[in-house]
C-alpha positions as CSV (number, residue, x, y, z in Angstrom):
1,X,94.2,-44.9,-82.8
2,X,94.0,-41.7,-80.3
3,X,96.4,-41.9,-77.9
4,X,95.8,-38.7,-76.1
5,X,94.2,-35.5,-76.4
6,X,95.7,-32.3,-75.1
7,X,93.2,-29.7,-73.5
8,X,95.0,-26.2,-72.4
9,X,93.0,-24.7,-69.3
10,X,93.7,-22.4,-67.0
11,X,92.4,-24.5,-64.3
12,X,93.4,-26.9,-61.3
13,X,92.4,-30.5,-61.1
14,X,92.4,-33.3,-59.0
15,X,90.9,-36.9,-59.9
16,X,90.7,-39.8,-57.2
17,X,88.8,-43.3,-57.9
18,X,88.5,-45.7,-55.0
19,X,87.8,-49.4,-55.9
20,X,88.5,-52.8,-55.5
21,X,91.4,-52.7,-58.1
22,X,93.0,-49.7,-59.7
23,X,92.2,-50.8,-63.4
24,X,89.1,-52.4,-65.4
25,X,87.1,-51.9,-62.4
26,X,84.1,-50.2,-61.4
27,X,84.2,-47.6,-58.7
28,X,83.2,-48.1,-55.4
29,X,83.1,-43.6,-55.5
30,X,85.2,-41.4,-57.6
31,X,85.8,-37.4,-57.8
32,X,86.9,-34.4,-59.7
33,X,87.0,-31.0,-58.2
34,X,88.4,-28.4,-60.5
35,X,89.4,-24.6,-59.4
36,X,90.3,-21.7,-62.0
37,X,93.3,-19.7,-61.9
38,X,92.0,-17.0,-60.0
39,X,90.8,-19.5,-57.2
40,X,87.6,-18.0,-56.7
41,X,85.2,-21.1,-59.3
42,X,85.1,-24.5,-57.8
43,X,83.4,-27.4,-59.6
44,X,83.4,-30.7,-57.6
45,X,81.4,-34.3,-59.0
46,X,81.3,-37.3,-57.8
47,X,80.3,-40.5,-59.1
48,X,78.8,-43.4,-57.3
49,X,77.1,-41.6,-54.8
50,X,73.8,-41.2,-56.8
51,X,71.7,-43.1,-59.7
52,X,74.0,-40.2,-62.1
53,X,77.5,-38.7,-61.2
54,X,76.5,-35.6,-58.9
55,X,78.0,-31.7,-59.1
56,X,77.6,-31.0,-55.5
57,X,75.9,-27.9,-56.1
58,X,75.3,-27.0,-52.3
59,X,78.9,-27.8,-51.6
60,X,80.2,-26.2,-54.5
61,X,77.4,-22.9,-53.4
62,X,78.8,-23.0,-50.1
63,X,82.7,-22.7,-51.3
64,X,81.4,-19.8,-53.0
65,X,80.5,-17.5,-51.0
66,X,84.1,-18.4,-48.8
67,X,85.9,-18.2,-52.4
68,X,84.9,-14.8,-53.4
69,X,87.0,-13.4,-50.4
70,X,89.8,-15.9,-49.5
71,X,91.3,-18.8,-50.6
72,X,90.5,-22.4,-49.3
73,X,91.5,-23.3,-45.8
74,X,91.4,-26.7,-43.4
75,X,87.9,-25.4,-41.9
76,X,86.5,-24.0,-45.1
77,X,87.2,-27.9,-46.5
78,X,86.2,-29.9,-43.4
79,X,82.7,-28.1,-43.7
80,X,82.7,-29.2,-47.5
81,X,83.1,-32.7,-46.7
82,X,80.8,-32.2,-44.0
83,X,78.1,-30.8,-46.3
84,X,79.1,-33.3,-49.2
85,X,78.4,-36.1,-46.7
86,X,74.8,-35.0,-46.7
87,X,73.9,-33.9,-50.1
88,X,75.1,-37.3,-51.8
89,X,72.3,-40.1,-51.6
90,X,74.2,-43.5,-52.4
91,X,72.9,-46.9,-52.6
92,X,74.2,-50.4,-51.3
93,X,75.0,-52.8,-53.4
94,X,77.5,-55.7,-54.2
95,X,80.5,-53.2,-54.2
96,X,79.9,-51.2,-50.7
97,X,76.9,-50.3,-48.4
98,X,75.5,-46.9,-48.2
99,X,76.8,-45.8,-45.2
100,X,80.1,-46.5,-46.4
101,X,79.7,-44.5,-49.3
102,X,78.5,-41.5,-47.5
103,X,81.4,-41.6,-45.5
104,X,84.1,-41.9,-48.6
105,X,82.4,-39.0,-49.8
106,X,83.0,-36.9,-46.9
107,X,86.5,-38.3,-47.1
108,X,87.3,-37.9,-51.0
109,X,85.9,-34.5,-51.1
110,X,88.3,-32.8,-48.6
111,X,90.9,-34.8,-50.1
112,X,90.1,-33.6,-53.5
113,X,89.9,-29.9,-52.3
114,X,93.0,-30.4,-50.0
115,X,94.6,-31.2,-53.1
116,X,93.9,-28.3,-54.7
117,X,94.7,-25.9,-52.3
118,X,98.0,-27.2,-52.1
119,X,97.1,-28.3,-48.4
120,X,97.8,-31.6,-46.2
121,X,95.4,-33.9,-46.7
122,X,94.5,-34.3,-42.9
123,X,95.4,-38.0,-41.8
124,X,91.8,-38.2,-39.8
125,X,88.6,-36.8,-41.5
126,X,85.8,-35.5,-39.0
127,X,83.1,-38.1,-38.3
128,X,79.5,-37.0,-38.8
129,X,77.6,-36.7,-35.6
């Protein structure tokens, strides 16, 4: 029996799984975003948004061109949920519509990122237009 496994990394992570219940349930949308020490190399995924779990590539481009010279603000992170609200292509089904998924994406991705810029996640997300 495995109880655990240790991994060391030099890098930051944040998980969050949003769903009916918290255990032995499927996802209605989940995340990861994971930065490196330096903070300059941002991964972000997100499951439930897509037939497979999706690396927002064009989110995570985006963030990189801002990451090479700062660090992560409140702007910089609204625009990445902005941007993750359009790149995901979710489905409805018995567990949530589309649109609602579109809009938890938006939502969990500047939570995720707020996370790891040691930030406050912001108590009202931007609505798309």
């Amino acid at each position: 029996l495995i109880a655990a496994v240790w991994v060391t990394s030099t890098r930051r992570s944040s998980f969050y799984k949003l769903g009916k219940r918290d255990a032995v349930a499927i996802s209605l949308i989940m995340g990861t975003a994971s930065l490196d020490a330096e903070g300059r190399d941002l991964a972000l995924a997100l499951g439930c948004v897509a037939p497979v779990p999706l690396r927002l590539r064009g989110v995570e481009a985006h963030l990189a061109t801002h990451l090479a010279t700062r660090n992560l603000d409140a702007q910089t992170i609204a625009e990445a949920g902005e941007l993750a609200f359009a790149e995901v292509a979710p489905i409805s089904d018995h567990r949530g519509g589309a649109d609602y998924r579109r809009a938890m994406a938006r939502s969990l991705t500047v939570r995720l990122l707020s996370q790891l810029a040691g930030l406050p996640e912001p108590l009202q997300h931007p609505r798309a237009p």
